[in-house]
C-alpha positions as CSV (number, residue, x, y, z in Angstrom):
1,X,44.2,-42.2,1.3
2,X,44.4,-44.2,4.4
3,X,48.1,-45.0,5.7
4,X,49.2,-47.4,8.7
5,X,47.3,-47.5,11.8
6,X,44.3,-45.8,10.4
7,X,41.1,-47.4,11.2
8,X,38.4,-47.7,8.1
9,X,34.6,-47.6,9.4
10,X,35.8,-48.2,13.2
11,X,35.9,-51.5,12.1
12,X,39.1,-52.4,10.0
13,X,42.9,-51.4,10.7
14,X,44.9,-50.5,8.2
15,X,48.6,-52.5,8.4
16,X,50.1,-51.8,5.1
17,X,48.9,-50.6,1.6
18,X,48.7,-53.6,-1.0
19,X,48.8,-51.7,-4.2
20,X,46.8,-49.3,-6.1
21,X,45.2,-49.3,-9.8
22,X,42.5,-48.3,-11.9
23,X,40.1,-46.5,-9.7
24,X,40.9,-48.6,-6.6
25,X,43.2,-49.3,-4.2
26,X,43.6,-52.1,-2.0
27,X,44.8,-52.1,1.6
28,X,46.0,-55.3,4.4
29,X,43.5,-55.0,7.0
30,X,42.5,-56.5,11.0
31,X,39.7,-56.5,11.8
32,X,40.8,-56.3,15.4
33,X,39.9,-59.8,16.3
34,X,42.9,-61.2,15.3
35,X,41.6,-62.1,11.4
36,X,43.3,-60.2,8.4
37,X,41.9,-59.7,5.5
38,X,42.1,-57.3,2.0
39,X,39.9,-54.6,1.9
40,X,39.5,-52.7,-1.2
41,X,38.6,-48.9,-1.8
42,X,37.2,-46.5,-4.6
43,X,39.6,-43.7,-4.8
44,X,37.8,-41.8,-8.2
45,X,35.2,-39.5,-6.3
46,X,33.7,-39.5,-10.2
47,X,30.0,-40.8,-9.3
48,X,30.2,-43.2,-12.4
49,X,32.7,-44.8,-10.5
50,X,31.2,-45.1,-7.5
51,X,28.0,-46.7,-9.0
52,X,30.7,-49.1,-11.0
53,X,32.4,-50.2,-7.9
54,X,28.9,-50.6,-6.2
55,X,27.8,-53.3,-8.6
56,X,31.1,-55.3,-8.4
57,X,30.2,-55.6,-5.3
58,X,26.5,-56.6,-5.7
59,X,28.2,-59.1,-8.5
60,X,30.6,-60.8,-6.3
61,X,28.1,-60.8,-3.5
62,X,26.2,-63.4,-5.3
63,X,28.7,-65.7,-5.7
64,X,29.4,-68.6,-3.8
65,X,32.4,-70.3,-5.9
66,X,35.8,-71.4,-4.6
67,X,37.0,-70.4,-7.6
68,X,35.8,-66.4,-7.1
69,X,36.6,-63.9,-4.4
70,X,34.6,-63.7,-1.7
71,X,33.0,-60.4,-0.3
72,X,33.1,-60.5,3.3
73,X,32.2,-57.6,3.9
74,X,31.2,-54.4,2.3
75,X,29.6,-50.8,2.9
76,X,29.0,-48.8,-0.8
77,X,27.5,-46.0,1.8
78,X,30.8,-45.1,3.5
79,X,33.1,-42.0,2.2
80,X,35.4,-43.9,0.1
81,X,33.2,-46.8,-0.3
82,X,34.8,-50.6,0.2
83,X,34.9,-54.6,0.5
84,X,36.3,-57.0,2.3
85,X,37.9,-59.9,1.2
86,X,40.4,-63.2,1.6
87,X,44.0,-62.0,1.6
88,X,45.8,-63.3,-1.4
89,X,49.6,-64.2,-2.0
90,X,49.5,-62.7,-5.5
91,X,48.1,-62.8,-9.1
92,X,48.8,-65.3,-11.8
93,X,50.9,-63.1,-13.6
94,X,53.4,-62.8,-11.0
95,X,53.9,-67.0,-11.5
96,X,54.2,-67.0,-15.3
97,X,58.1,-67.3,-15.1
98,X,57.4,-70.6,-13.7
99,X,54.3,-71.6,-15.2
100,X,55.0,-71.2,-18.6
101,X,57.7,-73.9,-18.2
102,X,55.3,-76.1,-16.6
103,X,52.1,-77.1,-18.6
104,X,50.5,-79.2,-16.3
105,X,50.6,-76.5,-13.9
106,X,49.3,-74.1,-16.4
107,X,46.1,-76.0,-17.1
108,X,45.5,-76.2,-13.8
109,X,45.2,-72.5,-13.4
110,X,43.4,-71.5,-16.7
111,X,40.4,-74.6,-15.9
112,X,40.7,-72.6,-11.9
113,X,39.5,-69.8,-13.8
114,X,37.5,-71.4,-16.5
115,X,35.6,-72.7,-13.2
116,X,35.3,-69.1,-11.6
117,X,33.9,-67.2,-15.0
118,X,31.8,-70.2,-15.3
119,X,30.2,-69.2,-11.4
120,X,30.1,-65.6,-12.7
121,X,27.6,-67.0,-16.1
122,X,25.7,-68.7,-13.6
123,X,24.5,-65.6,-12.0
124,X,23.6,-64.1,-15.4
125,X,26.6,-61.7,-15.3
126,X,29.7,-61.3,-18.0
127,X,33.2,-60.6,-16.6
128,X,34.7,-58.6,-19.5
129,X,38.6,-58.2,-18.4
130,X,39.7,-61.8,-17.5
131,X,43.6,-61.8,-17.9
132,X,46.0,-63.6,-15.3
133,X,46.4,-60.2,-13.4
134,X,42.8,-60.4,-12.6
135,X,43.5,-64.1,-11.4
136,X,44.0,-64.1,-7.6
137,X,46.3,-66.6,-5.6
138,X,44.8,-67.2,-2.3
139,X,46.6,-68.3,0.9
140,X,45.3,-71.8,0.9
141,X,46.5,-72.2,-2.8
142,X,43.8,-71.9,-5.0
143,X,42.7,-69.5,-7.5
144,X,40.2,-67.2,-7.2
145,X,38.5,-64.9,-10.2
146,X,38.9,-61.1,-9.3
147,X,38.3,-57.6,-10.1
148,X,34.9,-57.4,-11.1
149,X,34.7,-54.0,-11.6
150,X,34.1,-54.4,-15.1
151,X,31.9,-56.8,-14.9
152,X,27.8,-56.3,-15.8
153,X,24.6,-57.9,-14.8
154,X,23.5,-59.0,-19.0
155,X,19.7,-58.6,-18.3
156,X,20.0,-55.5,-17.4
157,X,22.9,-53.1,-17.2
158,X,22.1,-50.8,-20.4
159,X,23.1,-47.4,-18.4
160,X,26.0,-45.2,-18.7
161,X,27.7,-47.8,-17.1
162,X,28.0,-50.1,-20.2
163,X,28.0,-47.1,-22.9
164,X,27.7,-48.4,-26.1
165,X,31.1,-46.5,-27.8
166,X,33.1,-46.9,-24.6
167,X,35.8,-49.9,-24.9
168,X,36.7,-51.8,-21.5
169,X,39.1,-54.5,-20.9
170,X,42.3,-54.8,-21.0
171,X,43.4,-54.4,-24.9
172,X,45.8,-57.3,-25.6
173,X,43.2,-59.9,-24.1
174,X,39.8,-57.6,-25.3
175,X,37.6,-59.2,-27.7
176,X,37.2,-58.4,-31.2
177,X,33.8,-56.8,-30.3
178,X,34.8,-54.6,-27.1
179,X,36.6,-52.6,-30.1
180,X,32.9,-52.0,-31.6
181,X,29.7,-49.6,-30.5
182,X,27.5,-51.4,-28.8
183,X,30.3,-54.5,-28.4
184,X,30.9,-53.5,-24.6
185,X,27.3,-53.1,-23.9
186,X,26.5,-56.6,-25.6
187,X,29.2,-58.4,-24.0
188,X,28.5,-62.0,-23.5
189,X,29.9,-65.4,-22.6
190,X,32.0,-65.7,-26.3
191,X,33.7,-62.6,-24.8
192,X,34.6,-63.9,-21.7
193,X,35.5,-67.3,-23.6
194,X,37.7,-65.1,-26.2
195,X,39.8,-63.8,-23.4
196,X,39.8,-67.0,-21.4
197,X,41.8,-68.1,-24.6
198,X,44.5,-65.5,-24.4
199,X,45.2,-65.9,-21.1
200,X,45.7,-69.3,-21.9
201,X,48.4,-68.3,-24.2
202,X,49.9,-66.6,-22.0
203,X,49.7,-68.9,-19.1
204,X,51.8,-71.3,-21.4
205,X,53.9,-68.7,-23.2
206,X,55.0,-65.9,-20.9
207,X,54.2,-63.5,-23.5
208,X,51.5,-61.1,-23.6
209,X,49.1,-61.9,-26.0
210,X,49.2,-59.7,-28.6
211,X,50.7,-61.2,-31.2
212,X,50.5,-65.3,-30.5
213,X,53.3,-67.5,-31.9
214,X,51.3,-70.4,-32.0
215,X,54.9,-72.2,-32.6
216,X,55.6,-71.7,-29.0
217,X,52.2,-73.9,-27.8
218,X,51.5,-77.9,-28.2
219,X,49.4,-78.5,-31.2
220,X,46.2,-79.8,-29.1
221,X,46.6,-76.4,-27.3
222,X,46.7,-74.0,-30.4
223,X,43.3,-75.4,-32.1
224,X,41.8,-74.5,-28.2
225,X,43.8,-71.0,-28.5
226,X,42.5,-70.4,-32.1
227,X,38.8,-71.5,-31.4
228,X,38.4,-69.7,-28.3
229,X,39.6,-66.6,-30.0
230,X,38.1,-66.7,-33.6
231,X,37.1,-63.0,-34.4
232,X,34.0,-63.8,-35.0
233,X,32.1,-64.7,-31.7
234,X,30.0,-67.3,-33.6
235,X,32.7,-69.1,-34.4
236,X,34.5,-69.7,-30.8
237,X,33.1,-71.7,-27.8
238,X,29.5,-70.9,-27.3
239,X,30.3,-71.3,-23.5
240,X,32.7,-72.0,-20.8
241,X,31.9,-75.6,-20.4
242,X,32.4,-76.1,-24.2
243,X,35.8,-74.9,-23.8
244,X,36.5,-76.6,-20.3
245,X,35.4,-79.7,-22.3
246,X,38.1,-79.0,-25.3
247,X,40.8,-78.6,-22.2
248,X,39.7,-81.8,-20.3
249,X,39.8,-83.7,-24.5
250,X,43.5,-82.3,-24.3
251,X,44.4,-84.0,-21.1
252,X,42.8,-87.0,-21.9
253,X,45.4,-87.2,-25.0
254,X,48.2,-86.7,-22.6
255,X,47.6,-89.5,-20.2
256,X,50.8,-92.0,-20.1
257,X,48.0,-94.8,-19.6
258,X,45.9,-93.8,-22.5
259,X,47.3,-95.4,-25.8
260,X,46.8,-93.1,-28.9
261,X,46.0,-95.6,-31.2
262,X,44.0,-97.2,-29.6
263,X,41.8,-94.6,-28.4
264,X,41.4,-92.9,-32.1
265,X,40.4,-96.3,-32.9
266,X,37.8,-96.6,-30.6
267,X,36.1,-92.9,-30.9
268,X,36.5,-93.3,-35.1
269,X,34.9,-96.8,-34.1
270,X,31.9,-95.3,-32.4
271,X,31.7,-92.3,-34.2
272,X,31.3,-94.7,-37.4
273,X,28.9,-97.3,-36.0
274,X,26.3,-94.2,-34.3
275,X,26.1,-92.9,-37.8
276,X,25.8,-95.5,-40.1
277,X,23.3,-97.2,-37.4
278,X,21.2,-94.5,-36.5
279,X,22.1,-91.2,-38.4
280,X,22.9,-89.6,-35.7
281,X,26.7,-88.3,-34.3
282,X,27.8,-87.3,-30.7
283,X,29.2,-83.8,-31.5
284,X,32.0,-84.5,-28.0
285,X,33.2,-87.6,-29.3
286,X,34.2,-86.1,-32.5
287,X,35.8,-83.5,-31.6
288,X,38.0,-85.1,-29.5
289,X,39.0,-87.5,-32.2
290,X,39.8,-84.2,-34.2
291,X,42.0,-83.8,-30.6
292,X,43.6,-87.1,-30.4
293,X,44.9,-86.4,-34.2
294,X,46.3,-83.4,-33.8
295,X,48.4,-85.0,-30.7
296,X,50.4,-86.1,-33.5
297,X,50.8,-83.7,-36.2
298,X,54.8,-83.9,-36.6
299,X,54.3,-87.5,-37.7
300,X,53.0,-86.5,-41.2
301,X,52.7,-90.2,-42.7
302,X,50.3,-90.5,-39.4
303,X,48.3,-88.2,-39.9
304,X,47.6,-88.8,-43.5
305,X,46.6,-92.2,-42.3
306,X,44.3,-91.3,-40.1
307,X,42.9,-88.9,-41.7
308,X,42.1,-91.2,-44.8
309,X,40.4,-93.3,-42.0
310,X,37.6,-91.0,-41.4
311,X,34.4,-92.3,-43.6
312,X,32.9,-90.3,-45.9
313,X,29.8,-88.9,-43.8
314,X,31.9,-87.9,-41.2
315,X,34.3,-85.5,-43.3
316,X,31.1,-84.3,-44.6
317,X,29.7,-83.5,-40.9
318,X,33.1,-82.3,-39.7
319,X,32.6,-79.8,-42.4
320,X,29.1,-78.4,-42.6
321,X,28.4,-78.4,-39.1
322,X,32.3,-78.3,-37.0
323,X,34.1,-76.1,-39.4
324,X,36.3,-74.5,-36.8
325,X,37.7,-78.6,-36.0
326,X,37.8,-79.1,-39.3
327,X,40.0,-76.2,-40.9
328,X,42.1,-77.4,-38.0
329,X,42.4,-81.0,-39.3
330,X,42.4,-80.1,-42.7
331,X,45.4,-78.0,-42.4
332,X,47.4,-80.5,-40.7
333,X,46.4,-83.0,-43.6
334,X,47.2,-80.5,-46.1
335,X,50.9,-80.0,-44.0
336,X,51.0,-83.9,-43.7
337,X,50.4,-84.0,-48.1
338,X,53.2,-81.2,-48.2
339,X,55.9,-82.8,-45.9
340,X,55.2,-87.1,-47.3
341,X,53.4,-87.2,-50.4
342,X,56.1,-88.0,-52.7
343,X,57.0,-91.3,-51.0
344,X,53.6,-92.0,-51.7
345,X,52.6,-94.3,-55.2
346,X,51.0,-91.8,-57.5
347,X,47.4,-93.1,-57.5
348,X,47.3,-91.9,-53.8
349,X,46.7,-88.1,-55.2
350,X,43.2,-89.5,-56.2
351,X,42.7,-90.6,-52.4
352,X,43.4,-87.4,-51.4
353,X,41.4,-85.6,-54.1
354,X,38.1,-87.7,-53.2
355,X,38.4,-86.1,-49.3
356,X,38.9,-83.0,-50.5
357,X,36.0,-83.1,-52.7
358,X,33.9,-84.1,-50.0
359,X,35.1,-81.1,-47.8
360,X,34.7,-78.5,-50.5
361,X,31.3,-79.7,-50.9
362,X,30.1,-79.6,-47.4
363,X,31.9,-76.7,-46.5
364,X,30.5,-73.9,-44.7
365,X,33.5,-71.9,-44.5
366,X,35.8,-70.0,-47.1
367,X,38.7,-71.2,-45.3
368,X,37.8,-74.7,-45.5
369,X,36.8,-74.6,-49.4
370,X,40.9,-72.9,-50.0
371,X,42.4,-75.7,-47.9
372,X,40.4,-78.5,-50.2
373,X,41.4,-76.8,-53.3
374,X,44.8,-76.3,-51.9
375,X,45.4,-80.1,-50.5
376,X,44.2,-81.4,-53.7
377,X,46.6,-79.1,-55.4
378,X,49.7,-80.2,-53.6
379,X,48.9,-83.9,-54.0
380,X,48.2,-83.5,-58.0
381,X,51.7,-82.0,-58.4
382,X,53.5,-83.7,-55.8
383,X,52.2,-87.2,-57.8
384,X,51.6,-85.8,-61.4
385,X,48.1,-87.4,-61.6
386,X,45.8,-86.3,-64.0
387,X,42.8,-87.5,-62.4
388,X,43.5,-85.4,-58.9
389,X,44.2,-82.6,-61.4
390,X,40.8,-82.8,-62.7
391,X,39.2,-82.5,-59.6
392,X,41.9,-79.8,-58.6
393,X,40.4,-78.0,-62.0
394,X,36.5,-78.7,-61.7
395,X,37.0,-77.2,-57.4
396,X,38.7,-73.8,-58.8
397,X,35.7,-73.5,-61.7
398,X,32.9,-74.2,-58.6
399,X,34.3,-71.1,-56.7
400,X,31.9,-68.4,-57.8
401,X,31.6,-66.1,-54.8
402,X,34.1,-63.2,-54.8
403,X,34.6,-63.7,-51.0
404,X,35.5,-67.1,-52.0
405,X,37.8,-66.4,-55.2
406,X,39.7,-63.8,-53.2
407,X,40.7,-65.9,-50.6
408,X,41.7,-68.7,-53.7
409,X,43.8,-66.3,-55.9
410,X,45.7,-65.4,-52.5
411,X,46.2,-69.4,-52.2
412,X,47.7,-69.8,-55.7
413,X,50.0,-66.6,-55.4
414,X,51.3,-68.5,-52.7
415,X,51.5,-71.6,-54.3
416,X,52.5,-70.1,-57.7
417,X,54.5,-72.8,-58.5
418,X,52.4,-75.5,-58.1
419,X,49.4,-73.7,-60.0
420,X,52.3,-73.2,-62.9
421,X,51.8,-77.2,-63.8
422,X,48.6,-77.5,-64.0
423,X,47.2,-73.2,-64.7
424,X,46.7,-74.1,-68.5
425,X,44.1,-77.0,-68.2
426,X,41.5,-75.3,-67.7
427,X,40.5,-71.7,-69.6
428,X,40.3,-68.1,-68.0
429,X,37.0,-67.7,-69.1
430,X,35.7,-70.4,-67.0
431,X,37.2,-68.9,-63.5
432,X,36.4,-66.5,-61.6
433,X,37.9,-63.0,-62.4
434,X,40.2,-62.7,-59.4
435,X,41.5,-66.4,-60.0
436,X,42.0,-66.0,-63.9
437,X,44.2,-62.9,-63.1
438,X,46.6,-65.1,-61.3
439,X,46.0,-67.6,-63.9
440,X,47.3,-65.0,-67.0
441,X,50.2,-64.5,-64.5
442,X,50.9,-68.4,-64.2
443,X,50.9,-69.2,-67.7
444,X,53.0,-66.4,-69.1
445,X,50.0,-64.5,-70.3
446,X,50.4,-61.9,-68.1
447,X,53.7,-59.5,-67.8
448,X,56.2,-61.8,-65.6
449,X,56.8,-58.5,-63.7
450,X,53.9,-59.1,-61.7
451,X,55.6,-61.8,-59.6
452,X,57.4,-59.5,-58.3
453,X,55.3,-58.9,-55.7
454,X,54.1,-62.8,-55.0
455,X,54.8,-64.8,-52.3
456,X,56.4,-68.1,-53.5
457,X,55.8,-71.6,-52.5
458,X,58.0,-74.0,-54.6
């Protein structure tokens, strides 16, 4: 290990030792012209980790992004091998005290990094440990994407280097799939866009991302979290720019000179006139509509208003072919049905039950069928109406997968109070068996003593 004064490769003076992790460690450095600079060495003599540190620098030697450390110079050959680079004041993480207080500011640093990961795609490479540690503060004041040592080349590191049962990453921001065989290996964009997600938690929060409070976060900013980080990479952002593009819908909703109304007005406008005139949606406009809403979701008679605005077609597109937007909307609807329905007149419940009839039927998601039957639930009770009841009663008999009927009985333990009103209209032998279980228990059929263990919702 070098110490002060040393001289690396008789071209690079050591003045103090920066830190030390992992298999590196990373030193303050003059090069004896009077220009200081970072320079980082491999300390594990291991000769896996020698070739590892020997692509990161091959990966960041391709990069040309503002947004990315810079290799300024570099020799793999010397005895321990090393890389230059810009000095840097300090990571993200050391700035979350302050940054989690200030959101403007945090935004600014997670689309700083967006940006960088974005540079690292664009050279056909996956990062695979992005986390605000890993997020450089440079002495000019940008940001700059670092420690690449994890990072791979996608069309072609299958060695030892990306063995299929080994995890890597960092585990409160590592992606469902790191956790799998063959996940670290297969490691793509959705992975880098999944932990793009938590560090944007944290960013806001201060908290490591383990366990998000989604309480903690604005509204706009928790469907972003939750998409980004959907277990399931299908479901998340299929890229960076699709979730730079969700950040920059965000923004839009907070400008002082943008008025809400009027600009859900406008994008439900041209949303409506594009399909009716030509078939046809822009999938970006939409889902910053779905944004724009959700800038309001503590105004519950709001949000059942505009929700009821949205034509028919487009509930039905928002839930075939944007289910992640629209489990999102649907659940600040079903909230907004909770929270206001019973100032509402009672034939309002069959308003309600028509939308939700039109999401269960073009839903592609369990999650999205259980919030239809629930909404319509809540607004049959809330209002007594018969006819929302009847739809309530012909959704539960149309749930036939098991998938689906699990997730359905879970709903009406929760809501066991509401299913008590209206459990006898419709006959166990026309459910599902996991829904006509809870049904037995609702209408007295079933020994009471089974509630013991049900959540309640009354």
């Amino acid at each position: 290990m070098f110490t002060v004064g040393d001289v690396i490769d008789e071209k690079y003076v050591v003045l103090d030792k920066i830190g030390e992790g992992g298999f590196g460690a990373v030193f303050h450095v003059s090069d004896g012209h009077g220009d200081e600079f970072a320079l980082k060495i491999c300390v594990d003599t291991a000769p896996e980790q020698r070739r590892r540190f020997a692509r990161e620098v091959r990966v960041m030697a391709r990069i040309d992004h503002h947004n990315v450390v810079k290799v300024v110079g570099s020799n793999v050959d010397h005895d321990p091998p090393y890389f230059v680079m810009p000095l840097a004041v300090g990571s993200v993480s050391a700035e979350l005290v302050w940054m989690s207080h200030d959101e403007e500011a945090a935004i600014a640093a997670i689309k700083a990094i967006a940006y960088g990961v974005q540079a690292i795609h664009a050279i056909g490479a996956t990062h695979r440990d992005i986390k605000p540690l890993n997020a450089l503060r440079l002495t000019d004041g940008s940001l700059a994407v670092s420690d690449l040592g994890l990072a791979k080349f996608n069309d072609r590191d299958t060695t030892i280097l990306t063995r299929t049962t080994g995890n890597l990453g960092t585990f409160a921001y590592a992606a469902p799939e790191q956790f799998q065989p063959g996940g670290t290996r297969d490691a793509d964009a959705r992975t880098d866009v999944y932990q793009l997600g938590k560090t944007l938690y944290e960013l806001l929060t201060g908290e490591l991302p383990h366990m998000m409070d989604f309480k903690k976060v604005d509204p706009g900013l928790v469907h972003i979290i939750q998409r980004a980080t959907r277990h399931d990479a299908a479901d998340r952002y299929q890229s960076v720019q699709e979730f730079l593009d969700a950040i920059k819908n965000y923004e839009l909703t907070k400008n002082p000179d943008a008025h809400p109304t009027a600009a859900f007005d406008k994008l439900l406008g041209d949303a409506t006139s594009l399909l009716e005139q030509k078939n046809q949606y822009d999938p970006a406009a939409l889902i910053r509509m779905v944004t724009v809403m959700l800038r309001h979701v503590d105004d519950a008679k709001l949000v059942i208003e505009r929700f009821e605005r949205i034509p028919e077609n487009l509930i039905s597109v928002l839930a075939s072919d944007h289910p992640a937007e629209a489990e999102t909307l649907v659940r600040a609807y079903r909230d907004a049905v909770d929270a206001a329905m019973g100032r509402y007149s009672f034939e309002h419940a069959e308003i309600v039950a028509t939308k939700m009839r039109l999401v269960f039927n073009a839903a592609a998601t369990t999650a999205l069928k259980v919030l239809s039957i629930e909404t319509t639930l809540a607004a049959a009770v809330a209002l007594n109406r018969w006819a929302a009841m009847e739809v309530f009663d012909s959704m539960l008999m149309a749930v036939m997968s098991s998938a689906d009927a699990v997730a359905v009985a879970d709903m009406l333990t929760a809501r066991i109070g509401d299913y008590r009103v209206v459990a006898d209209r419709v006959a166990g032998g026309k459910l599902h068996a996991a829904i006509r279980r809870i049904r037995a228990i609702a209408t007295g059929e079933s020994d009471e003593s089974e509630l013991s263990h049900i959540a309640r919702r009354e």
